[in-house]
C-alpha positions in Angstrom: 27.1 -71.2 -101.3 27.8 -73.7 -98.7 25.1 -76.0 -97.3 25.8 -74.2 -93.8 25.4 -71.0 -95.1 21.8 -72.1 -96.8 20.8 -73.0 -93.5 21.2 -69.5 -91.9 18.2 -68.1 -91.5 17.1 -65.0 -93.5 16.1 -63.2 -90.3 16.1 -63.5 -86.8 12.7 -63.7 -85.7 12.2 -66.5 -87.9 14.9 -68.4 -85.5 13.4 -67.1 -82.9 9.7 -68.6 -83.6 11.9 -72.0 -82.5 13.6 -70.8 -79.3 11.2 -68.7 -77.7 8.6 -70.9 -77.8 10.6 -73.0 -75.7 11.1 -70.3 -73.6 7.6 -69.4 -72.8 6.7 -73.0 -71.6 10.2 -72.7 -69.6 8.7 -69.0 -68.4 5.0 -70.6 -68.0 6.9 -73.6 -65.4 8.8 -70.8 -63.6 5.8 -68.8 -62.7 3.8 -71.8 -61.6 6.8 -72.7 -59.6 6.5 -69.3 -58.1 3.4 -69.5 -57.3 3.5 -72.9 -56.0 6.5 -71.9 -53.9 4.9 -68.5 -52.0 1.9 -70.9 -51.4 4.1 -73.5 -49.2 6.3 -73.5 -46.1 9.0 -72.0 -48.3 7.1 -69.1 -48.2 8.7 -66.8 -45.9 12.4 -67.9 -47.4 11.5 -66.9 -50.6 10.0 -63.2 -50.1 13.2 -62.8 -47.9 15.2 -63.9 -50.2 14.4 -61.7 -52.7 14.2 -58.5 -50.0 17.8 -59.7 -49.2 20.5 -57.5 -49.9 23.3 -57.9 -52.1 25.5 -54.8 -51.9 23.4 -51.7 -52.8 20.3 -53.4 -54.0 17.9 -56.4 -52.8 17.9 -59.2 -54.7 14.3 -58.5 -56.9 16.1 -55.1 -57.7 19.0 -56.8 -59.0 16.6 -58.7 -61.2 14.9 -56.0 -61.7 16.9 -53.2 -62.9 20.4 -54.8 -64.1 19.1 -59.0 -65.4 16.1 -57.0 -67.6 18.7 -54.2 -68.9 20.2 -57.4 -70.4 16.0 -58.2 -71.7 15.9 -54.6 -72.9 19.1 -55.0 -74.8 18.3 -57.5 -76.3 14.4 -56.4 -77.4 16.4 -53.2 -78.6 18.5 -55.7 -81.0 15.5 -57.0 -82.4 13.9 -54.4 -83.0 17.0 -52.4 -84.6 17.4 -55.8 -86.8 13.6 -55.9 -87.5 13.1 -52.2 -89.0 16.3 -51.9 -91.0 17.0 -55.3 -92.4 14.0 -57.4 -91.3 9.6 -57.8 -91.1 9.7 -54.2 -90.6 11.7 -53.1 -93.2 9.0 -52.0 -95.8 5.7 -50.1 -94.8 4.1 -53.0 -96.6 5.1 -55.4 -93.8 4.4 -53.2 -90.7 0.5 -52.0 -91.5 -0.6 -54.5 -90.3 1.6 -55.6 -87.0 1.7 -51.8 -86.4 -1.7 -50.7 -86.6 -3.2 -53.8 -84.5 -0.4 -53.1 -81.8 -1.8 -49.8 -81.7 -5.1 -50.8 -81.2 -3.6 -53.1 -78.6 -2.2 -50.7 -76.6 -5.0 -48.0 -76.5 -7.8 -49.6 -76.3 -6.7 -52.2 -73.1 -5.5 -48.7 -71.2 -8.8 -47.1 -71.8 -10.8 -50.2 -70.2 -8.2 -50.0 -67.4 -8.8 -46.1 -66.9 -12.5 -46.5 -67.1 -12.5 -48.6 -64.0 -9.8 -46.7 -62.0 -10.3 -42.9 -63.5 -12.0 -41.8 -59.9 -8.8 -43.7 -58.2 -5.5 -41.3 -58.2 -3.4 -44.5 -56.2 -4.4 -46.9 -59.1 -4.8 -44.6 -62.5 -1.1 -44.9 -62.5 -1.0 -47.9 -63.7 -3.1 -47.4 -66.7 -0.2 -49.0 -69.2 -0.2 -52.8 -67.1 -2.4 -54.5 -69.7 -0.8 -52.6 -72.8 1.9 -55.5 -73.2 2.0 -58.7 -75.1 4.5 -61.1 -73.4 6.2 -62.4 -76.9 7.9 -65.6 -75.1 4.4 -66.8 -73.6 2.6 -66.3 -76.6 4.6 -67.6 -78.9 4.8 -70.7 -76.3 1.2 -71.5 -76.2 1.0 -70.8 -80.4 3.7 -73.8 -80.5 1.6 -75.9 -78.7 -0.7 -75.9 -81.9 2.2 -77.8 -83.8 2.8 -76.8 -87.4 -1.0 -76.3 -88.4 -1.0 -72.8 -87.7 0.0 -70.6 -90.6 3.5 -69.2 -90.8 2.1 -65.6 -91.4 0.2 -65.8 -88.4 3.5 -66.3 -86.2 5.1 -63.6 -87.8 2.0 -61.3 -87.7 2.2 -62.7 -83.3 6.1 -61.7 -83.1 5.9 -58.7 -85.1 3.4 -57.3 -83.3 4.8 -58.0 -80.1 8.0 -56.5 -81.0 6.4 -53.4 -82.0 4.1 -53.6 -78.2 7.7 -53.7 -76.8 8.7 -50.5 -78.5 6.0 -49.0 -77.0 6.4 -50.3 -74.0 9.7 -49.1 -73.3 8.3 -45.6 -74.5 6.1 -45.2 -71.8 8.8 -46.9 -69.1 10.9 -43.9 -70.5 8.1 -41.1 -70.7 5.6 -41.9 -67.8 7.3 -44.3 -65.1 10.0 -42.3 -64.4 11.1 -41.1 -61.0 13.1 -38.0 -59.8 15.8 -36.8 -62.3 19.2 -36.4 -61.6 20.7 -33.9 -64.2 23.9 -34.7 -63.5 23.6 -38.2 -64.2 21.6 -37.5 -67.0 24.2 -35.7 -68.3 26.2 -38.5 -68.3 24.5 -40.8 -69.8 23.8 -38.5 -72.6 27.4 -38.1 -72.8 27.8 -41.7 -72.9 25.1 -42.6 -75.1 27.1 -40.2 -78.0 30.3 -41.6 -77.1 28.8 -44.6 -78.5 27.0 -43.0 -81.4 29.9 -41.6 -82.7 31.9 -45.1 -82.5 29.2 -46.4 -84.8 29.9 -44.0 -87.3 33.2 -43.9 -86.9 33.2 -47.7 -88.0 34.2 -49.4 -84.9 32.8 -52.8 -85.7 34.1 -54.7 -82.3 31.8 -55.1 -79.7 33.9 -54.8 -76.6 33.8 -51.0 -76.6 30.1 -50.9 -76.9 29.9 -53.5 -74.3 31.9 -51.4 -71.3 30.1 -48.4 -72.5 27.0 -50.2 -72.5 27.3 -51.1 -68.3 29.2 -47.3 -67.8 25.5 -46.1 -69.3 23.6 -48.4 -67.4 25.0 -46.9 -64.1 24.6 -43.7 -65.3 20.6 -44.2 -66.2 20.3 -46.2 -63.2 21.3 -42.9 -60.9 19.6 -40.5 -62.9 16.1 -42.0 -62.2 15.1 -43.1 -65.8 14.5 -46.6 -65.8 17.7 -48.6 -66.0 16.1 -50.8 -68.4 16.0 -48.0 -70.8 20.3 -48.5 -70.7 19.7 -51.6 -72.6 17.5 -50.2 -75.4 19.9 -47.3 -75.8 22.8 -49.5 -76.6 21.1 -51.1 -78.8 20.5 -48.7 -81.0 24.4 -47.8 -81.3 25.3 -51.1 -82.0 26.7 -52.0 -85.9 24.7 -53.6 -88.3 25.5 -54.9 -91.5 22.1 -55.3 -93.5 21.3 -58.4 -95.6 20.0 -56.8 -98.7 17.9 -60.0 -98.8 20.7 -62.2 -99.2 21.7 -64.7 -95.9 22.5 -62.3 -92.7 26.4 -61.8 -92.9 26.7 -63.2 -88.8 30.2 -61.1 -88.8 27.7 -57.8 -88.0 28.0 -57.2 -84.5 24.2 -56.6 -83.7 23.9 -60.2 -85.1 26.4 -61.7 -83.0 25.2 -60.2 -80.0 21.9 -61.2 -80.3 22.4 -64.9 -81.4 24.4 -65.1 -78.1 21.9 -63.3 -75.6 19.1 -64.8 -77.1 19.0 -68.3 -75.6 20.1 -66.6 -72.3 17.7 -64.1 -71.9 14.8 -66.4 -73.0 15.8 -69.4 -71.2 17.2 -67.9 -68.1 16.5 -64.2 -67.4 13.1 -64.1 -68.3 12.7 -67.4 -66.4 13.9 -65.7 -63.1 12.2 -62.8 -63.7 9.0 -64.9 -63.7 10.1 -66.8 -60.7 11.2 -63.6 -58.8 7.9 -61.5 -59.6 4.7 -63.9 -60.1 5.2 -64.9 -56.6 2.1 -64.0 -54.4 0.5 -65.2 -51.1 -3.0 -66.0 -51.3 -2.7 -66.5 -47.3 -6.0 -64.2 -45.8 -6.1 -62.6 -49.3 -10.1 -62.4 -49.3 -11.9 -63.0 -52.8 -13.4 -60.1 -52.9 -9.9 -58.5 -54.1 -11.2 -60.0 -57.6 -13.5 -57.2 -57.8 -11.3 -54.6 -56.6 -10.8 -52.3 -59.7 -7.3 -52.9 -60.2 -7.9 -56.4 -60.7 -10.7 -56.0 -63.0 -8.7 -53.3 -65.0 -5.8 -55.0 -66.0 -7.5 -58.9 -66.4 -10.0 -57.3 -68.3 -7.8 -54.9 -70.5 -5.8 -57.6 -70.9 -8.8 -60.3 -72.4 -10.9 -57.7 -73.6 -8.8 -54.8 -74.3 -6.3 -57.1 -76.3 -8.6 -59.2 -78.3 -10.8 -56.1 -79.1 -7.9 -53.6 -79.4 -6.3 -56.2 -81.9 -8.3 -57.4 -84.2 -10.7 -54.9 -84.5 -7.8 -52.3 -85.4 -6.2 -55.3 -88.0 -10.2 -56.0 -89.4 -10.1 -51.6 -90.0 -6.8 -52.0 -91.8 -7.4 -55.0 -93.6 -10.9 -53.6 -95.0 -10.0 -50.2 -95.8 -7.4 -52.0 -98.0 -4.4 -50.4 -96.1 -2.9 -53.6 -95.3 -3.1 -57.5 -96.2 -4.5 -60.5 -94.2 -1.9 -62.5 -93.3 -1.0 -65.3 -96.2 -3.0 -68.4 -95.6 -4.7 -67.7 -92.6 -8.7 -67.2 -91.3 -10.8 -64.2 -89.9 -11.2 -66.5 -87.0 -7.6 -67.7 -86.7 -6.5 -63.8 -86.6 -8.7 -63.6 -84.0 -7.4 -66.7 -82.0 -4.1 -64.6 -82.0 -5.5 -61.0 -81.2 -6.9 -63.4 -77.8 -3.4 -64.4 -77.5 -2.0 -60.8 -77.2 -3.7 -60.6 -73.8 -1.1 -62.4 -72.6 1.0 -59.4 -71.0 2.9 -61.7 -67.9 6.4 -60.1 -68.0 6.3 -57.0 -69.3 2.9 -56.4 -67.6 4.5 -57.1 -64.2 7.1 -55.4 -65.3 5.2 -52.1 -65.3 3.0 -53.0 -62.6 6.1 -53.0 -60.1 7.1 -50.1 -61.5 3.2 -48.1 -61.0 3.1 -48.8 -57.2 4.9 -49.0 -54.4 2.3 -50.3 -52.1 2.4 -54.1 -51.5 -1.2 -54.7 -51.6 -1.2 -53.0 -55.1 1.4 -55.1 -56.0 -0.1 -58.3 -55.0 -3.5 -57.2 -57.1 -1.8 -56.2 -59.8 -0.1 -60.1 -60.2 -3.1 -61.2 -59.7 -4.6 -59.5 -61.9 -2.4 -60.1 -65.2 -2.0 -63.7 -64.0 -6.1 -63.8 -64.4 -6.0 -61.9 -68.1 -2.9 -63.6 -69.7 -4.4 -67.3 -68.1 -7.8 -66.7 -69.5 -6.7 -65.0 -72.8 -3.9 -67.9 -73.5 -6.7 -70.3 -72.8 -9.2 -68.7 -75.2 -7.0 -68.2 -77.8 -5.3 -71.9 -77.7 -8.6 -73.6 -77.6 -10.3 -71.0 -80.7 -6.9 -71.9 -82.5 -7.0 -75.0 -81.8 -10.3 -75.8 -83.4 -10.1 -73.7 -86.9 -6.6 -75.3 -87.2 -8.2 -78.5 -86.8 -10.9 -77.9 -88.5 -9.6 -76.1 -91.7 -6.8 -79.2 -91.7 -9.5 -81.9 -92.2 -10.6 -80.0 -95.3 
C-alpha cells in the first residue's frame, strides 16, 4: 500500500471533522456580516437585492430552492455513505447518535407547540428548533482544539446527520405546498430512470447528474420541496463499499462528495447564511422577544436540544442499549447535547418555509439566532472547562 493511499481517510465524516469546521466559522462570519449589513445604509440594497429577479425566481429563491438542492445533495451523500459503508453501518454505532437525535427532535417541537398550540398562524412551525446546524457546531467544537475526545465529534456529526434525515422528512411530509400530479409524475418517472441505471451498473456520473437537474425541475413544479431533488439523487447514486479497507475514491458517490464538499460548506452554506440571517432591528420593539414564536424556537432550541439530547443518550446509555462515547465525561456529553441547539441553517431553513408573513419571518431569525447563540455559548464555555479541567489531571 502506498503512503498516499494510507493517508485516505477510512470515512468521510472523519475528513469532514477538518473542513467543516472551517466552514462553520466561515458560516458564523457570513451571518454576522448579514446582520451587520441589514443594520447599515446598505440596508435597503440588500433586501432588494435579494427580492430581485433573475428570470423566474428572486434571488433568495434561487438560493433557496436550487444552491440548497446542491446542500441536500450532498447531506443525501453523506448519509447514503454513513449507513451502508460508514458510523452508521452497524446498530452498534447508531444507538446512540440515533436515539439522542430522537430525543432532539421531539422534545424541542413539543416546547415550541406548548407556547404556540392556541396560535394556528405560528403552530406551523413546530419543526424550527428540531435541527442541529452540523457546520456551526462542529465550528465552535474546533475552537476547543484537540482536547475534546474524538468520540465526542463523531457522536456531534453523527447525530447531526441523522437530525438532517429527519429534517428532510418533515420538509417532504409537512411543508409541502399544492401538488401538481403531473409533475409528480414526472419526477417519479425520473427518479426510477435513475434507479434502474444504478442497477443496471452505470458507474459514470454524468447521466445521474442531467437526470439529477431534469428531477429538480420536475419536484420544483410539483410543489414538494425542491430540496428534496437533491436527497433523491442521492440515493441513486453508486457506491462502492469499503469493507473496512481504505474507501476505493473510483466509487462515484465518493467522488461526488469529495468535490461538493468544500463547495457547499465553504460557499453555499455561506450565502445561504448571508442571504437569510439578514434582519432589520429598525422600530422592531423588544417586546417581540416575548412573542411566542420567539420564545418557542430559542427555547426549543437551548432547552429542547440539551434536554431532548442528553437525557434521551443518559436513557440509552443506562438501560445498557448503547455505549458512552470512548473517552469522554457525563458532563462533556452534555457540553455537546448544549451544542445541538445550534439549529441556524436548517432552522431558517424551515422557518422560511412555515410562514409567509414577513413579521413571522423576521421573529423566527430572531429567534434561532437567540437559541443557536446562547446554546453555542453554553456549550463552548461547559466544554471548555471539563476539557481543561480533565487535561490538567
Amino acid at each position: 500500500m502506498t503512503q498516499s493511499q494510507t493517508k485516505r481517510p477510512f470515512s468521510t465524516l472523519r475528513h469532514w471533522l477538518d473542513s467543516e469546521s472551517a466552514s462553520g466559522i466561515v458560516l458564523m462570519i457570513a451571518a454576522a456580516l448579514a446582520l451587520i449589513v441589514a443594520n447599515s445604509p446598505l440596508a435597503e440594497s440588500y433586501f432588494n437585492i435579494m427580492e430581485s429577479k433573475i428570470g423566474p425566481m428572486s434571488v433568495l429563491h434561487w438560493v433557496n430552492d436550487a444552491l440548497m438542492a446542491v446542500f441536500f445533495l450532498l447531506v443525501g451523500l453523506e448519509i447514503k455513505r454513513e449507513f451502508l459503508d460508514g458510523q452508521l453501518a452497524s446498530w452498534s454505532n447508531r444507538a446512540l447518535p440515533g436515539i439522542a437525535a430522537a430525543g432532539g427532535v421531539i422534545v424541542p417541537a413539543l416546547i415550541f407547540s406548548g407556547f404556540n398550540w392556541s396560535n394556528p398562524d405560528t403552530i406551523r412551525g413546530w419543526a424550527i428548533p428540531s435541527a442541529t446546524d452540523i457546520a456551526f457546531a462542529l465550528g465552535v467544537l474546533s475552537l476547543l482544539g484537540p482536547r475534546v475526545p474524538t468520540s465526542l465529534k463523531v457522536f456531534l456529526a453523527t447525530l447531526a446527520i441523522l437530525d438532517d434525515l429527519a429534517a428532510v422528512a418533515i420538509i417532504a411530509v409537512f411543508y409541502t405546498s399544492e401538488i401538481s400530479t403531473l409533475y409528480l409524475a414526472g419526477a417519479a418517472g425520473i427518479f426510477v430512470l435513475m434507479f434502474i441505471l444504478n442497477k443496471a451498473g452505470v458507474m459514470r456520473l454524468a447521466p445521474y447528474l442531467i437526470l439529477g437537474f431534469v428531477l429538480w425541475f420536475f419536484v420544483l413544479r410539483s410543489g414538494v420541496h425542491a430540496t428534496v431533488a437533491g436527497v433523491l439523487t442521492a440515493m441513486t447514486i453508486p457506491i462502492k463499499p469499503a469493507l473496512g479497507r481504505p474507501d476505493d475514491m473510483s466509487s462515484p458517490l465518493h467522488i461526488l462528495e469529495h468535490a461538493l464538499a468544500k463547495w457547499v460548506g465553504f460557499v453555499i452554506v455561506p450565502i445561504f447564511g448571508f442571504a437569510n440571517a439578514g434582519v432589520s432591528f429598525s422600530g422592531m420593539s423588544p417586546s417581540i422577544l416575548g412573542d411566542t414564536l420567539t420564545l418557542g424556537i430559542a427555547l426549543g432550541l437551548f432547552l429542547g436540544k440539551q434536554f431532548g439530547v442528553f437525557g434521551a443518550a443518559w436513557l440509552a446509555i443506562r438501560a445498557g442499549i448503547a455505549a458512552k462515547p470512548m473517552g469522554a465525561s457525563w458532563s462533556q456529553l452534555y457540553g455537546v447535547a448544549l451544542l445541538c441547539g445550534i439549529g441556524f441553517t436548517m432552522s431558517l431553513f424551515i422557518g422560511l418555509l412555515s410562514f409567509d408573513n414577513v413579521l413571522l419571518h423576521n421573529e423566527t431569525k430572531i429567534g434561532v439566532l437567540l437559541g443557536s447563540s446562547i446554546s453555542a455559548l453554553c456549550g463552548w464555555l461547559l466544554l471548555h472547562i471539563t476539557t481543561r479541567e480533565r487535561a490538567a489531571k
